[in-house]
Structure formats: C-alpha cells, structure tokens
Backbone bond lengths (Angstrom), bond angles and torsions (degrees), N, CA, C in turn:
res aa  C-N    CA-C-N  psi(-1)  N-CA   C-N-CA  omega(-1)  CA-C   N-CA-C  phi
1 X - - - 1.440 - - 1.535 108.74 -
2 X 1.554 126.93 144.83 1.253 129.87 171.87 1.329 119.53 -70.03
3 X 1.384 121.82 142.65 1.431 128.60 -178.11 2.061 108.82 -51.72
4 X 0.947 106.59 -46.71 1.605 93.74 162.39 1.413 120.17 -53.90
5 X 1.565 104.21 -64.13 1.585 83.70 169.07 1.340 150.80 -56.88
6 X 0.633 80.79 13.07 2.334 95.95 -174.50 1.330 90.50 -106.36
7 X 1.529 114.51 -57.00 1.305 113.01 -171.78 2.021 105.51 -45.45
8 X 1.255 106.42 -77.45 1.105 117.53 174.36 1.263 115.15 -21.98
9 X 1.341 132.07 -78.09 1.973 160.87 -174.68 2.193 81.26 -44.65
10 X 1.276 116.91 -60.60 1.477 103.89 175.38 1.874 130.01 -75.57
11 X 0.788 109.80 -26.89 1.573 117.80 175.80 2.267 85.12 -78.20
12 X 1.195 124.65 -48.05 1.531 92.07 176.96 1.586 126.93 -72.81
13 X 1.807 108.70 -22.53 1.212 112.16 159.26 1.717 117.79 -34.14
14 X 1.099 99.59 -78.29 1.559 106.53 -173.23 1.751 113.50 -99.78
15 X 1.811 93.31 45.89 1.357 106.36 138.42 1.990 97.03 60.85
16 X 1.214 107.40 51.57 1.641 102.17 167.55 1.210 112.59 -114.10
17 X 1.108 144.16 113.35 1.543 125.62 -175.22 1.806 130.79 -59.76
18 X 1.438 112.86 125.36 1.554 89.84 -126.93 2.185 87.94 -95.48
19 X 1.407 112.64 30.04 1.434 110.41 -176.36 1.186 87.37 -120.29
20 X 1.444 146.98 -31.30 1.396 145.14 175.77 1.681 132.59 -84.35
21 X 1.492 91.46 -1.35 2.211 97.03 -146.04 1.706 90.69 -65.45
22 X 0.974 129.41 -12.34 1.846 135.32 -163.80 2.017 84.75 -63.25
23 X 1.705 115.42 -67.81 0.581 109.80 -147.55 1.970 118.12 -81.62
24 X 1.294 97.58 -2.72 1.492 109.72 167.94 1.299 115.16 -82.30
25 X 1.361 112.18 -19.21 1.722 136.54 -169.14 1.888 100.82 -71.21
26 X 1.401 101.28 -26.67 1.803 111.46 -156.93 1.764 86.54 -94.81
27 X 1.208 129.12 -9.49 1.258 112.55 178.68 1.674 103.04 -111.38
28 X 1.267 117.86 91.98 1.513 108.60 -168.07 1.625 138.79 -58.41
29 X 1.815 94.59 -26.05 1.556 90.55 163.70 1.484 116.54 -81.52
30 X 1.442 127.35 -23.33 1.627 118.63 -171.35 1.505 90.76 -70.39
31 X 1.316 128.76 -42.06 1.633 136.18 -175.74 1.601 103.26 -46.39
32 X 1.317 117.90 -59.92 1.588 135.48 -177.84 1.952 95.72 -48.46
33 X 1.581 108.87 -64.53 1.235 125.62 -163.00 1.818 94.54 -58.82
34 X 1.198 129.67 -39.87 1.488 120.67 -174.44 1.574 104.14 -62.86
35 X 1.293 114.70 -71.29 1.452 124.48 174.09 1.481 118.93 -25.00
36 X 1.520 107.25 -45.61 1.703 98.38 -176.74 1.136 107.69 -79.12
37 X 1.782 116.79 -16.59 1.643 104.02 -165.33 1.855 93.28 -81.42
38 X 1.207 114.82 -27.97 1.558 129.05 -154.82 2.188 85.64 -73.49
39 X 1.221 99.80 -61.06 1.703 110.43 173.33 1.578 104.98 -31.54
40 X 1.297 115.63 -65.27 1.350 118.88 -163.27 1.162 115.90 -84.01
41 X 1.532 129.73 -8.75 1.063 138.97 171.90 1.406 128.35 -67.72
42 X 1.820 94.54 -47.10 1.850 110.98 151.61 1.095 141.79 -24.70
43 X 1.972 87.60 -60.35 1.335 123.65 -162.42 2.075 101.24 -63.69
44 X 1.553 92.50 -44.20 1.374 101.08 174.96 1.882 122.48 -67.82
45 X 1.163 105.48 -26.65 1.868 118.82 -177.53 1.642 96.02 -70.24
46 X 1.830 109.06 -51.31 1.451 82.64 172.87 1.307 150.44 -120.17
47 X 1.549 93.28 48.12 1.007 112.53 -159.19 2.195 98.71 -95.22
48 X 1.555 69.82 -35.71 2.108 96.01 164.32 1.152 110.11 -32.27
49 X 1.568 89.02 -79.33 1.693 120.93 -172.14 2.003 95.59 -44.84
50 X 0.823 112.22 -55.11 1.549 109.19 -165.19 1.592 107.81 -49.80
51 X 1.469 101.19 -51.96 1.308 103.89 -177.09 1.540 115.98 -80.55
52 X 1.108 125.32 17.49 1.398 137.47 176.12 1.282 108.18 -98.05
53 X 1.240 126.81 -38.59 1.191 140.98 -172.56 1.925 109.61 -101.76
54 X 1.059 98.07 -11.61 1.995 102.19 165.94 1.051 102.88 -70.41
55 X 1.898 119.01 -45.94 1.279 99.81 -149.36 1.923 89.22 -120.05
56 X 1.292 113.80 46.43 1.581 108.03 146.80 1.714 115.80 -108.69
C-alpha cells in the first residue's frame, strides 16, 4: 500500500477528517486532543476483538 494510503485508511480509523486534518493540525492542542481520543479509541476496538476471540 502507498504511504498516503495508510496515512489516509488511519487518520479515518481514528475518525480525522481526511480533506480538512491540515487545518485541525494548525491548532496543536485540539491536534494532540484528536490523537489521544483516536489512540484510545483503538486501544478500546481491540481490546473487543481480544475478548471476542477468548471466548470463541
């Protein structure tokens, strides 16, 4: 896969809008504040998945 695309396929993972992110990027704590929610959001998807798969 191309380095844009990953980029892209992850900034929609954790929900960044991927025609605007420049301008959320210029405010550095809301930028910081997306990432941790996008981080922890993961952290929670596979945390699912894990336990979905314990108990098959």
């Amino acid at each position: 896969m191309h380095q844009k695309m990953v980029c892209k396929r992850d900034e929609k993972t954790i929900n960044i809008n991927t025609h605007n992110w420049e301008e959320l990027d210029k405010d550095r704590s809301s930028w910081l504040q997306t990432l941790t929610t996008g981080k922890d959001r993961l952290r929670q998807l596979a945390d699912i998945k894990n336990a979905r798969r314990k108990h098959t």
